[in-house]
C-alpha positions in Angstrom: 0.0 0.0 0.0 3.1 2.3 1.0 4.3 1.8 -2.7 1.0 2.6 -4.3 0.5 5.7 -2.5 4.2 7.3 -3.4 3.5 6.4 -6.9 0.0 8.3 -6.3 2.3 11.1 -5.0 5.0 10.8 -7.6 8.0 9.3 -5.2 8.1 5.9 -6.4 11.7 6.4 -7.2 12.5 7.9 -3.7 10.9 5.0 -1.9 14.2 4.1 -0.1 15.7 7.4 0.8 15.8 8.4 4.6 13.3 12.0 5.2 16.7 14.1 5.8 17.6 13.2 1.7 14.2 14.8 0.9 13.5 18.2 -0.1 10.1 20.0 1.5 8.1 19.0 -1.3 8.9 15.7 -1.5 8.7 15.4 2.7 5.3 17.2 1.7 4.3 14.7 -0.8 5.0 11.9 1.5 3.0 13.4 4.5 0.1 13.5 1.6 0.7 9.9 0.7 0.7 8.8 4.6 -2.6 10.4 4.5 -4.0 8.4 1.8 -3.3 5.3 2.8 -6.7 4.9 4.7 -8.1 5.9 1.6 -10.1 8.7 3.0 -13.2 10.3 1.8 -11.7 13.8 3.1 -7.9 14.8 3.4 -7.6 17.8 5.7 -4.4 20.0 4.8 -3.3 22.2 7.4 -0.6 24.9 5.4 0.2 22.2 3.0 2.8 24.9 1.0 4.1 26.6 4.1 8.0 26.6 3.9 7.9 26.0 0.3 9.0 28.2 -2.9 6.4 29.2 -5.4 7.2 26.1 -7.6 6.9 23.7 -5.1 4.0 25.4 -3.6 2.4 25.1 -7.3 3.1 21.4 -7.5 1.8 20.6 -4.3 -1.9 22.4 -5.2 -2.0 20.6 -7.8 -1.6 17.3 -6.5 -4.5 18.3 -4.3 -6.3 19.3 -7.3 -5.4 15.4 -9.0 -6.4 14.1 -5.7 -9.6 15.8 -5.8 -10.6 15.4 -9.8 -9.0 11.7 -10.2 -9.8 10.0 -6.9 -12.6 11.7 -5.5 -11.1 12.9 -2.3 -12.3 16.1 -0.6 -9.8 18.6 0.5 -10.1 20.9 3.1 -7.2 23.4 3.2 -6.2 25.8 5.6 -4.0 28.6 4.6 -2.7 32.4 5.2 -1.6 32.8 1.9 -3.8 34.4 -0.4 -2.3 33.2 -3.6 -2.9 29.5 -2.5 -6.1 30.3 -1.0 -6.8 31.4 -5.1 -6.5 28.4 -6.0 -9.9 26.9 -4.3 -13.6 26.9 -5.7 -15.1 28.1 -2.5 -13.4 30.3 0.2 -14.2 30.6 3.7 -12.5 33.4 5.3 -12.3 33.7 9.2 -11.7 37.3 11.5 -11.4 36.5 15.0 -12.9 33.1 15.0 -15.9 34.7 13.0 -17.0 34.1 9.4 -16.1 37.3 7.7 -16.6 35.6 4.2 -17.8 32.4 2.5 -17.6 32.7 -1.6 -17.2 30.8 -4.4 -14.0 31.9 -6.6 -15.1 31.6 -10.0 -11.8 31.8 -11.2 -9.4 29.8 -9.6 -5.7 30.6 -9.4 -3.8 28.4 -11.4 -6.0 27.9 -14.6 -4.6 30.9 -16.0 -1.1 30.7 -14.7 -0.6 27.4 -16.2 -1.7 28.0 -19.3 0.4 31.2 -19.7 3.3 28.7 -18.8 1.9 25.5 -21.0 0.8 23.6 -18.3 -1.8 21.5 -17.5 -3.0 22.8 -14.3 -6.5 22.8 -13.3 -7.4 24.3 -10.2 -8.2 22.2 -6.9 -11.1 21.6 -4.9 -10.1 23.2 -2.1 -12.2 25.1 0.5 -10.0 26.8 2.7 -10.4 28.1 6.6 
């Protein structure tokens, strides 16, 4: 099952390095695939790009998205940055433990970004807290 899921996350070929040979994303990746091995309905992702550069952070959302679109899996993210939090169909922002705002984002981050670059990036289903 441990094979399957870094395969899911893209690490097949790390599968025997120790977590100090692995860079944020990849530790990142693996915390994802640890996650999916119960094969959860929902994964909950608490700062899932904190510490990581923009490319990384990129890669990460859309393994979320893949998760999401491919597998069926709910993601629930919680973020303070507002160019991840862009990435997400609905957005739930919070002020002192309050709901300030709850909208849907029409326009998700990402779709235009990647295809500026050539990608082929969608944007996650994300709701973020």
């Amino acid at each position: 099952a441990a094979t399957k899921m870094l395969a899911r996350v893209g690490l097949q070929d790390r599968l025997h390095h120790r977590p100090a040979e692995l860079s944020g994303g990849e530790r990142q990746r693996v915390a994802i695939a640890r996650a999916l091995v119960t094969k959860p309905a929902c994964v909950l992702a608490d700062e899932p790009t904190g510490n990581l550069d923009t490319q990384r952070s990129r890669e990460i959302m859309e393994l979320l998205w893949r998760l999401n679109v491919d597998h069926g899996i709910t993601v629930l993210m919680v973020t303070h940055e507002a160019d991840m939090a862009a990435y997400a169909r609905r957005i739930v922002r919070f002020v002192d433990g309050v709901v300030a705002n709850d909208t849907l984002n029409p326009n998700p981050a990402g779709l235009h970004d990647a295809a500026a670059a050539g990608a082929s990036m969608a944007p996650p289903a994300t709701e973020v807290h």
